[in-house]
Backbone bond lengths (Angstrom), bond angles and torsions (degrees), N, CA, C in turn:
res aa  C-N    CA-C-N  psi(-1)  N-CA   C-N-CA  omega(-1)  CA-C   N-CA-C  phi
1 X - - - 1.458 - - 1.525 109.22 -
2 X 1.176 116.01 154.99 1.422 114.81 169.87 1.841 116.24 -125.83
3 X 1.233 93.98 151.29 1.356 97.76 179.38 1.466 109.08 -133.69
4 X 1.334 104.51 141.94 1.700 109.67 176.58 1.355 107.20 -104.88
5 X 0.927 111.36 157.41 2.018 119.35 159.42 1.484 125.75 -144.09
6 X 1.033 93.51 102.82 1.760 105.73 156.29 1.471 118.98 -36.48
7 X 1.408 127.97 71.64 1.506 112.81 158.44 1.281 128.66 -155.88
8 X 1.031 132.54 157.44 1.462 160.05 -149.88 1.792 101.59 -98.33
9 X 1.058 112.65 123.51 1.539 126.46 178.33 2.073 109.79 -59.59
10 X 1.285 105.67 -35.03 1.365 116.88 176.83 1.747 118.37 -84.66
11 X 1.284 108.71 -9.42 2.104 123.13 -179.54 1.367 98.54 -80.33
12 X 1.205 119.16 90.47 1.707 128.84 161.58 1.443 103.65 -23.79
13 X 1.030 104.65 -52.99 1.727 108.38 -159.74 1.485 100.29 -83.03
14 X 1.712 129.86 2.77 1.525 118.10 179.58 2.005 84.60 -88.55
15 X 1.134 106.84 -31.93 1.926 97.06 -168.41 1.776 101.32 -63.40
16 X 1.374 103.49 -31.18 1.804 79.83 -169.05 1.495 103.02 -106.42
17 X 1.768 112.18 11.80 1.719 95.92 165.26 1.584 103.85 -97.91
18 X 1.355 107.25 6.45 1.502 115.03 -166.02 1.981 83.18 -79.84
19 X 1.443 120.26 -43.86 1.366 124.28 -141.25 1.876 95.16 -101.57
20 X 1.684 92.36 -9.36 1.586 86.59 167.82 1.279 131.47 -102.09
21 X 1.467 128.96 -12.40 0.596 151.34 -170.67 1.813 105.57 -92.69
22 X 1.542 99.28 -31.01 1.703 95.89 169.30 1.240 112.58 -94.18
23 X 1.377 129.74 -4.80 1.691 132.26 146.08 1.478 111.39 -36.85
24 X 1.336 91.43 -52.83 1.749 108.71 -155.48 1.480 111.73 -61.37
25 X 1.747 90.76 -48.36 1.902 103.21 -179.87 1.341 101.58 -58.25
26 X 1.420 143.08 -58.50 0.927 140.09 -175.88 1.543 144.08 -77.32
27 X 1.326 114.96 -5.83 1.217 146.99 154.01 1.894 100.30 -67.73
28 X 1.612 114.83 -63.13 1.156 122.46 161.99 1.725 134.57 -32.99
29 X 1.291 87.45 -28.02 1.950 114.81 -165.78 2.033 106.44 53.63
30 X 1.091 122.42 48.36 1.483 155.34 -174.16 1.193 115.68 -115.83
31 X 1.550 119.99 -27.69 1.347 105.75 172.31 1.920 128.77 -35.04
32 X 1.589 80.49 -51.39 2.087 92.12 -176.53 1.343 100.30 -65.62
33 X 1.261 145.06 -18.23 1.456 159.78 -151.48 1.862 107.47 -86.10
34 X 1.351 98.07 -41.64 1.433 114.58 -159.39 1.342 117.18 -115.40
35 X 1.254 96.15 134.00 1.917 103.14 -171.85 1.770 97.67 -103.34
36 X 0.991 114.29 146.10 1.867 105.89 -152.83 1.659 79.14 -130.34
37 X 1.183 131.66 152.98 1.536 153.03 -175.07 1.292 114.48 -143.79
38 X 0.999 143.02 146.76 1.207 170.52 -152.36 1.084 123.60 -146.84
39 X 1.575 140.79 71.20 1.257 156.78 -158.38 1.669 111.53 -95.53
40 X 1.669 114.04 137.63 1.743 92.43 -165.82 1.714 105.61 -87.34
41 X 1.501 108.69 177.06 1.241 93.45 168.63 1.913 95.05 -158.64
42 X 1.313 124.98 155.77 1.608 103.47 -179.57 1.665 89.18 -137.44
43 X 1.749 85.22 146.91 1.945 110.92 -158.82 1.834 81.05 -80.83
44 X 1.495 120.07 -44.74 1.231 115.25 -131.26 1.707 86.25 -166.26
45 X 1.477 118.65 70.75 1.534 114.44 169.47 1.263 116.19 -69.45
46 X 1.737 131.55 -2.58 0.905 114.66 175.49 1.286 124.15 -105.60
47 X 1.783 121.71 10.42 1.566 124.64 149.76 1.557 107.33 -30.17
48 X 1.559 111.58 146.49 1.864 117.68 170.63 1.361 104.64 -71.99
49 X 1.000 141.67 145.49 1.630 140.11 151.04 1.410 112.37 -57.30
50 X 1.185 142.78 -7.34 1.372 147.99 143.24 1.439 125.11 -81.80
51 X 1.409 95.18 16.35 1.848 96.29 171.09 1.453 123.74 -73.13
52 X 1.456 106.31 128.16 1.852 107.26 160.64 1.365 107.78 -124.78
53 X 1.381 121.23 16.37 1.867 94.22 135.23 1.400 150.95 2.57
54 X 1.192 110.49 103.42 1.746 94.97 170.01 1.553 119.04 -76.64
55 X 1.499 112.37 139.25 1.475 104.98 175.99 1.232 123.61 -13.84
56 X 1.871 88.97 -75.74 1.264 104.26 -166.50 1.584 115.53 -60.05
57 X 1.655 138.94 -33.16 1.409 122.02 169.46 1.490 109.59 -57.67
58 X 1.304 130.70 -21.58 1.377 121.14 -171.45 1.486 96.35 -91.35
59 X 1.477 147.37 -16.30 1.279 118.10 -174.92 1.354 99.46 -89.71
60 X 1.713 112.91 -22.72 1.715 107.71 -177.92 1.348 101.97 -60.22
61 X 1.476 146.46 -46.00 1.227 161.03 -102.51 1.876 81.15 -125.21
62 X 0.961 135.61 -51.61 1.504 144.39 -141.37 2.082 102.46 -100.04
63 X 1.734 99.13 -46.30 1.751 95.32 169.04 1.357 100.65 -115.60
64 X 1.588 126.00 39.43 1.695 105.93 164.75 1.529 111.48 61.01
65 X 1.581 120.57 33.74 1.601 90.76 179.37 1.669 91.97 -120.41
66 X 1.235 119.48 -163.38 1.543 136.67 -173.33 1.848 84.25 -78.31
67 X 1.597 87.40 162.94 2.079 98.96 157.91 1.424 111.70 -63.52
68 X 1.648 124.33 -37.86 1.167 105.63 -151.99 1.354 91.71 -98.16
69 X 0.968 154.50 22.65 1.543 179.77 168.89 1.724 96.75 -80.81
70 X 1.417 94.64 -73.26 1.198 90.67 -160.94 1.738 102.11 -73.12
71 X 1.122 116.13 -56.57 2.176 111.20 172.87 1.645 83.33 -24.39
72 X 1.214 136.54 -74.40 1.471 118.38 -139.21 1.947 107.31 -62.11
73 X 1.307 103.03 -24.08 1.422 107.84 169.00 1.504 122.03 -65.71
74 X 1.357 121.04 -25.15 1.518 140.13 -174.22 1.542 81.47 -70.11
75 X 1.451 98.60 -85.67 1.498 109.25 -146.59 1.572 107.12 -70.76
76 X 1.138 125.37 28.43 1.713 146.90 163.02 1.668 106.29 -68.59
77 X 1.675 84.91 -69.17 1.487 106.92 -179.11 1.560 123.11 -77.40
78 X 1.064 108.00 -12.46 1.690 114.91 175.36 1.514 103.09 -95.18
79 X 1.323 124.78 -18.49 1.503 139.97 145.10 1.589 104.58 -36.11
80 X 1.194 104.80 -75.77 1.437 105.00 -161.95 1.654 108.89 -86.76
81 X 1.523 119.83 -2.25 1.632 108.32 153.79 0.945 117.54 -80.77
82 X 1.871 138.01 -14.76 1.375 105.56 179.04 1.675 101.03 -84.85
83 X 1.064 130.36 32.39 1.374 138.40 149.83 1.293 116.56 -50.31
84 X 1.163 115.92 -42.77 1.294 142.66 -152.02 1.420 110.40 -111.70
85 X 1.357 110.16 -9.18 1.787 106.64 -159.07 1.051 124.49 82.82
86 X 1.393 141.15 21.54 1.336 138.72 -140.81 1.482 94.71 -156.04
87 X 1.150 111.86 130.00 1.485 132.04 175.99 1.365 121.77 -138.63
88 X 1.735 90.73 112.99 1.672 93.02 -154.90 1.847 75.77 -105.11
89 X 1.783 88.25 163.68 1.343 100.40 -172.56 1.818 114.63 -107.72
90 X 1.438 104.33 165.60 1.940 109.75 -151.07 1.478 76.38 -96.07
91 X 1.634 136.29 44.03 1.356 107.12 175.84 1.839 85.75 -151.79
92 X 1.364 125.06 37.94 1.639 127.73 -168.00 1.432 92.96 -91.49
93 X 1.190 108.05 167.17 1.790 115.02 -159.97 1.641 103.91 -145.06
94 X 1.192 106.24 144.72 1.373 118.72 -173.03 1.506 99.70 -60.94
95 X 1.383 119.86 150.42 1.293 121.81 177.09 1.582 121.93 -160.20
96 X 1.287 122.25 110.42 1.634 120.16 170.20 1.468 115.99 -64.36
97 X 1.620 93.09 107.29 1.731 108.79 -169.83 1.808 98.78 -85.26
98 X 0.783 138.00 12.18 1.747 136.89 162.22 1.742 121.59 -43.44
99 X 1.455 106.45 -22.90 1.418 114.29 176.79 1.619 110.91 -132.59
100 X 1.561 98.67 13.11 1.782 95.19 169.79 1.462 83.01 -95.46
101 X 1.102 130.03 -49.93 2.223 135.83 -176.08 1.532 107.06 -49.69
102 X 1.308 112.40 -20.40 1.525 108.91 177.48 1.404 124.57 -91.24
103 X 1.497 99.15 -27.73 1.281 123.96 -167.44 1.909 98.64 -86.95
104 X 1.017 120.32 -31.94 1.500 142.62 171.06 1.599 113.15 -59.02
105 X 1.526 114.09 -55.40 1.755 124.33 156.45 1.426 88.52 -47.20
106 X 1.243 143.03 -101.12 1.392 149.16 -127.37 1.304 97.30 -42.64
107 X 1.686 102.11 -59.12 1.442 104.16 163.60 1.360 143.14 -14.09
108 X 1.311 97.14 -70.64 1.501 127.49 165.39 1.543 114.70 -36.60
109 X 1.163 97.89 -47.41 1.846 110.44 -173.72 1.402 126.20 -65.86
110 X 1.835 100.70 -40.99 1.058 150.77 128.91 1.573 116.39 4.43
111 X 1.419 95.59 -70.46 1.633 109.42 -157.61 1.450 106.71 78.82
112 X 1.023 122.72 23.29 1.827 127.13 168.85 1.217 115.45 -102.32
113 X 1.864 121.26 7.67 1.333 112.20 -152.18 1.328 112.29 -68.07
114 X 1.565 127.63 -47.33 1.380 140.40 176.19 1.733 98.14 -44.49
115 X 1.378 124.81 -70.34 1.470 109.37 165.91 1.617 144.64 5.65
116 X 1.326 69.04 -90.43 1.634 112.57 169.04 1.668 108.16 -40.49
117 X 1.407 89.77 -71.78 1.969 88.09 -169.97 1.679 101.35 -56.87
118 X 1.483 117.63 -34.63 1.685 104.47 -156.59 1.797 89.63 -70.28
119 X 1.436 112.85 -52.52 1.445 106.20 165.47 1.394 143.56 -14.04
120 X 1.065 103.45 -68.97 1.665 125.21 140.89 1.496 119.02 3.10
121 X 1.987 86.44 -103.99 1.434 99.85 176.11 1.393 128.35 -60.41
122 X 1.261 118.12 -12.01 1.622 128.20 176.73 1.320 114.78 -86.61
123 X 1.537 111.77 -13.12 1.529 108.59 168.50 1.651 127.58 -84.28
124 X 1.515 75.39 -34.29 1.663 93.50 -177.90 1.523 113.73 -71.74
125 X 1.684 98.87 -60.06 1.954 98.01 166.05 1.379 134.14 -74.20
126 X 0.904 112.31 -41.48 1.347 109.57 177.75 1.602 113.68 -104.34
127 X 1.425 153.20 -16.05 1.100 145.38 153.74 1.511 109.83 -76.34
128 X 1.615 139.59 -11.75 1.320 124.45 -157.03 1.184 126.23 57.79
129 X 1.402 130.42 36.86 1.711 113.12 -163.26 1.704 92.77 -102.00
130 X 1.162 99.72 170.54 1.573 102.78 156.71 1.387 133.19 -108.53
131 X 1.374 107.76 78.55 1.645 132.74 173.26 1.346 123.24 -1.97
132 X 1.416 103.17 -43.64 1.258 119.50 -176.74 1.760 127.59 -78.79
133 X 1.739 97.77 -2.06 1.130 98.97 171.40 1.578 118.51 -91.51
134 X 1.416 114.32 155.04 1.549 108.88 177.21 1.704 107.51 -71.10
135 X 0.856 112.24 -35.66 1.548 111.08 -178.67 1.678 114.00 -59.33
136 X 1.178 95.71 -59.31 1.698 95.68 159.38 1.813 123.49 -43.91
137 X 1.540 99.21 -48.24 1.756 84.99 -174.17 1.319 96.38 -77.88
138 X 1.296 134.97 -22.87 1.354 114.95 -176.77 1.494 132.29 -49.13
139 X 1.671 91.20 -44.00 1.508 100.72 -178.40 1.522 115.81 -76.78
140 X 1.373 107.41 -35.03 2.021 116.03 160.43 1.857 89.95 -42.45
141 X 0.781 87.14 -67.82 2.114 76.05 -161.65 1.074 109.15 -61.26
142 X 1.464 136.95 -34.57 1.475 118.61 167.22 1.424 114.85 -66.23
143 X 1.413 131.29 -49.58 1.373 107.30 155.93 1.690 143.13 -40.80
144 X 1.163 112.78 -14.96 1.348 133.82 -172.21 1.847 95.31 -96.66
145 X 1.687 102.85 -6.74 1.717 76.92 169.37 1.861 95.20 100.67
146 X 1.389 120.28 -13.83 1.520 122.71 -173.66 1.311 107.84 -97.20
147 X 1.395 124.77 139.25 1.398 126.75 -155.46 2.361 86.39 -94.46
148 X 1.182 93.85 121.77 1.408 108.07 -171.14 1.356 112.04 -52.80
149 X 1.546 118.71 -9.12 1.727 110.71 -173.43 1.713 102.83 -107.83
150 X 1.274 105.71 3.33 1.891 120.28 -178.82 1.324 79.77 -86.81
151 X 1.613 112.46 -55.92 1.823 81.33 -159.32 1.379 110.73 -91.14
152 X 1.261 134.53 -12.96 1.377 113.49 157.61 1.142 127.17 -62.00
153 X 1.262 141.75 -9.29 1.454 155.03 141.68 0.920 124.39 -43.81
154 X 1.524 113.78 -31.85 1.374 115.18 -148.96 2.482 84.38 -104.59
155 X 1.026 104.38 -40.75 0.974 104.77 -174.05 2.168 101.21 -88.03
156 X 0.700 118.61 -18.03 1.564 132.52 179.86 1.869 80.55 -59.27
157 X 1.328 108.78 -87.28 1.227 111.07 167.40 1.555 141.18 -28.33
158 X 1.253 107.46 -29.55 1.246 103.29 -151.56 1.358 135.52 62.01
159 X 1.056 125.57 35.11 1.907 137.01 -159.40 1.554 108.75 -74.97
160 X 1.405 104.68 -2.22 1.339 97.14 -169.71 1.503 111.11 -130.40
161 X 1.264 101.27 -20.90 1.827 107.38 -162.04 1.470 108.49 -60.24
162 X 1.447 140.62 -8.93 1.224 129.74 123.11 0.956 136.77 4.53
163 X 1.390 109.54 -99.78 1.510 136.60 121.85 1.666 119.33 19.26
164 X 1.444 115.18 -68.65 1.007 111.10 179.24 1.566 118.01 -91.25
165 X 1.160 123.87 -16.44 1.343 141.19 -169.43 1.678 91.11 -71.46
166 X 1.791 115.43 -42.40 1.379 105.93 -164.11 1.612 127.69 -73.65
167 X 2.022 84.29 -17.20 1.722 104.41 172.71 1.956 99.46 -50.47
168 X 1.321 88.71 -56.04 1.316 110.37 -130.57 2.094 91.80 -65.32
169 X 1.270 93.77 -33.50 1.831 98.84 159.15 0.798 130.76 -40.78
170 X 1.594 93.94 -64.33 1.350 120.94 -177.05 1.638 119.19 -34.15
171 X 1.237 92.58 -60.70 1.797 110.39 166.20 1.254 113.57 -34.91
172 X 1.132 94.22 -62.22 1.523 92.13 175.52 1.115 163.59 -47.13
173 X 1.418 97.08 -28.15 1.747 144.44 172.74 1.539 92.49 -91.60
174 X 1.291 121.06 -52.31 2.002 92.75 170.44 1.533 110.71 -77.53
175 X 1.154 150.23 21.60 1.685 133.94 -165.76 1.336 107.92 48.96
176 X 1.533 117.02 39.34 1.323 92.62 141.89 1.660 162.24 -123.43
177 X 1.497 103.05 114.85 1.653 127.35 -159.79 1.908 102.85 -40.95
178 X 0.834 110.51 -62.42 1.418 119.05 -158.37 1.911 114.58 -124.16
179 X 0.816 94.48 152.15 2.007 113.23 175.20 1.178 112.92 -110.49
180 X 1.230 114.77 154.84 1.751 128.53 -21.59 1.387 115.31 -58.81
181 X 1.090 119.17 159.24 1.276 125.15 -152.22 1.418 113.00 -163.92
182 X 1.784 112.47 77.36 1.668 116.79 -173.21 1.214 118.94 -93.88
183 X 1.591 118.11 117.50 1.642 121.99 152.71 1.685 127.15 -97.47
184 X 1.712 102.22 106.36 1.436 92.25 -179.42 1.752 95.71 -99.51
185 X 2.003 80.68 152.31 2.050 98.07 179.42 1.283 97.40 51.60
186 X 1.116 146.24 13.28 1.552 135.14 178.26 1.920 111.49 42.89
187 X 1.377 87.83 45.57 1.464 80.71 163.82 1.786 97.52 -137.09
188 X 1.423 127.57 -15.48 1.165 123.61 -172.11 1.538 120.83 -122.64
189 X 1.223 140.26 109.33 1.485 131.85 -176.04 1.691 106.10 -96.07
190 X 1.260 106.46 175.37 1.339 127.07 -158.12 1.577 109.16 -167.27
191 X 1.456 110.56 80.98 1.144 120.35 -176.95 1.483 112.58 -78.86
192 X 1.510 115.67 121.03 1.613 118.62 164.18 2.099 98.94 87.09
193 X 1.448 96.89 167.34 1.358 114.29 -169.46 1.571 100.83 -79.96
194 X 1.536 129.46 82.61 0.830 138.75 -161.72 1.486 110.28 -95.26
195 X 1.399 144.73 137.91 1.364 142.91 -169.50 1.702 95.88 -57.30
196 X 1.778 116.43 139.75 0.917 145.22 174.42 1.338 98.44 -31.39
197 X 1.166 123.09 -70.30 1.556 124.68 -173.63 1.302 119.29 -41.52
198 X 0.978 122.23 -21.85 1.827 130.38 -163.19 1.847 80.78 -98.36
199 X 1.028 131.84 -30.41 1.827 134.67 -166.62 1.380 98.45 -89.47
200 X 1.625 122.96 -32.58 1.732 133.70 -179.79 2.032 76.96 -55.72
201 X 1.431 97.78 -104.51 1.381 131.91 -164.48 1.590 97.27 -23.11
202 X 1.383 151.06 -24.20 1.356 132.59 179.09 1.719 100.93 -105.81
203 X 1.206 105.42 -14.01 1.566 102.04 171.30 1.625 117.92 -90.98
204 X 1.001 110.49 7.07 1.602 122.28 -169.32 1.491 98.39 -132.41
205 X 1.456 130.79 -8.07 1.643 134.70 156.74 1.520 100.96 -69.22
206 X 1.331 83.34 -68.21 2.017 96.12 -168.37 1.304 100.25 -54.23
207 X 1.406 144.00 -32.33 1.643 123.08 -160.13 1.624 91.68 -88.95
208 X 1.430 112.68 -42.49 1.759 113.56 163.65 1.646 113.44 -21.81
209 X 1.332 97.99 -84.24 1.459 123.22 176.26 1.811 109.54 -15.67
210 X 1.795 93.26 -86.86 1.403 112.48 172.24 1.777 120.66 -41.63
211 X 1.241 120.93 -46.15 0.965 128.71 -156.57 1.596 109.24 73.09
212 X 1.614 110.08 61.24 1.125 122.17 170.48 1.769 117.43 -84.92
213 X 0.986 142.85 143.71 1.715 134.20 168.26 1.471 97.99 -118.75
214 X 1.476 92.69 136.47 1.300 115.56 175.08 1.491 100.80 -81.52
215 X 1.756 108.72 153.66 1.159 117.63 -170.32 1.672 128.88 -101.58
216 X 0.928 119.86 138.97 1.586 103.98 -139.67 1.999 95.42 -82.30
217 X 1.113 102.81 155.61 1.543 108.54 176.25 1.652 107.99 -104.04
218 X 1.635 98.15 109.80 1.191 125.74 172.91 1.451 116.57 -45.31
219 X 1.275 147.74 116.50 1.518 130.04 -179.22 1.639 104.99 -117.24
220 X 1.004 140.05 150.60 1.395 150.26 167.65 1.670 107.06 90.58
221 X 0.932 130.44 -160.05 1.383 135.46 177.58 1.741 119.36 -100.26
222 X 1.520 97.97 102.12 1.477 125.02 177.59 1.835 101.16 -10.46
223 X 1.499 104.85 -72.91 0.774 116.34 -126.72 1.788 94.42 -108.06
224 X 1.186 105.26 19.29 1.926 111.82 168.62 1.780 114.22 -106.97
225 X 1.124 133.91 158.31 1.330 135.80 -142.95 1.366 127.58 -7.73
226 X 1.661 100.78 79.11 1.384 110.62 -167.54 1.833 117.83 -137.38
227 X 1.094 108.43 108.41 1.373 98.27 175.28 1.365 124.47 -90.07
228 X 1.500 120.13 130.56 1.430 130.94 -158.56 1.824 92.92 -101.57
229 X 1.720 126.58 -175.30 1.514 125.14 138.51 1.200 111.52 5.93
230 X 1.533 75.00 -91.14 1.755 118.68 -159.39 1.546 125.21 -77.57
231 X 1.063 109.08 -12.17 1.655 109.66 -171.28 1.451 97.87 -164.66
232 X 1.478 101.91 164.11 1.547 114.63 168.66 1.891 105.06 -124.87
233 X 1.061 115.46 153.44 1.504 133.51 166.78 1.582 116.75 -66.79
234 X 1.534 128.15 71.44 1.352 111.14 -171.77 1.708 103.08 -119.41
């Protein structure tokens, strides 16, 4: 089966539907089943790519409220990531994700995409970096295994923003308002970071549907009292 997602590297709620949704596959035994996508989408394309902003002055700045208004909005949502295991930090910074989504295609091309995105969101929430710098994605993609002068090239250029522009249409042409934002097989959506269970129950329709089989979870060591062809394990 495949699933796409609509989301934005900076949407609190794309990191822990990102982490519920891989509960779900695997609780499911679907993980091996499912080809997972990463579709772009932007909260706020008109952040600078040289922003160091703190979150929190940009959400006061963005709905008119006080700082300590807005901290209580941070730590709402960092509430509900350690749900998830996830501990996002009180020091994350506004960031124009337009060349983390490009850098994510390259990815893609890559075969780093899964990488890449967890990269991403782990820089932004839980390290504080500012995403939006090239120096930052550079070193995300060389850790990810990407030779650091491809992807400054690739974003130097712009090689991709195409690419991301067509996500970002794309959305558009289905109605979709807000992130995260999952379509599996393109017959079922899943608006917002919805509890795992609601991700069980549409991943266990669709494999119904398809005549998908979940994949069984191996326990102990593969490869001890086992006879292969050619050999046995003694």
């Amino acid at each position: 089966m495949k699933i796409e997602i609509w989301s934005d590297y900076v949407c609190p709620f794309c990191y822990i539907g990102k982490r519920r949704l891989e509960e779900a596959l695997q609780s499911t035994q679907l993980a091996g089943q499912a080809e997972v996508q990463f579709k772009a989408f932007q909260l706020d394309p008109n952040t600078p790519e040289d922003s160091d902003q703190s979150m929190v002055a940009g959400l006061a700045k963005k709905y008119g409220v006080s700082l300590q208004e807005a901290e209580r909005m941070v730590e709402n949502v960092a509430e509900q990531a350690k749900t998830v295991g996830l501990h996002y930090s009180k020091e994350m910074k506004v960031s124009n994700t337009f060349n983390a989504h490009q850098l994510a295609k390259l990815a893609e091309q890559e075969g780093k995409a899964a990488v890449v995105t967890e990269g991403l969101m782990k820089a932004h929430f839980i390290d504080a970096e500012a995403i939006g710098k090239k120096e930052v994605l550079i070193r995300i993609a060389e850790e990810a295994g990407i030779a650091g002068s491809r992807a400054e090239q690739a974003m130097e250029t712009n090689e991709f923003a195409e690419d991301v522009r067509r996500d970002i249409a794309e959305a558009g042409q289905l109605g979709v308002q807000g992130v995260p934002f999952f379509v599996i097989n393109r017959k079922y959506a899943i608006s917002g970071a919805q509890p795992a269970a609601v991700f069980e129950e549409a991943l266990r329709k669709v494999a119904q549907e398809e005549g998908v089989q979940p994949s069984f979870q191996v326990l102990g060591d593969e490869e001890e009292g086992v006879c292969k062809d050619d050999s046995c394990s003694i």
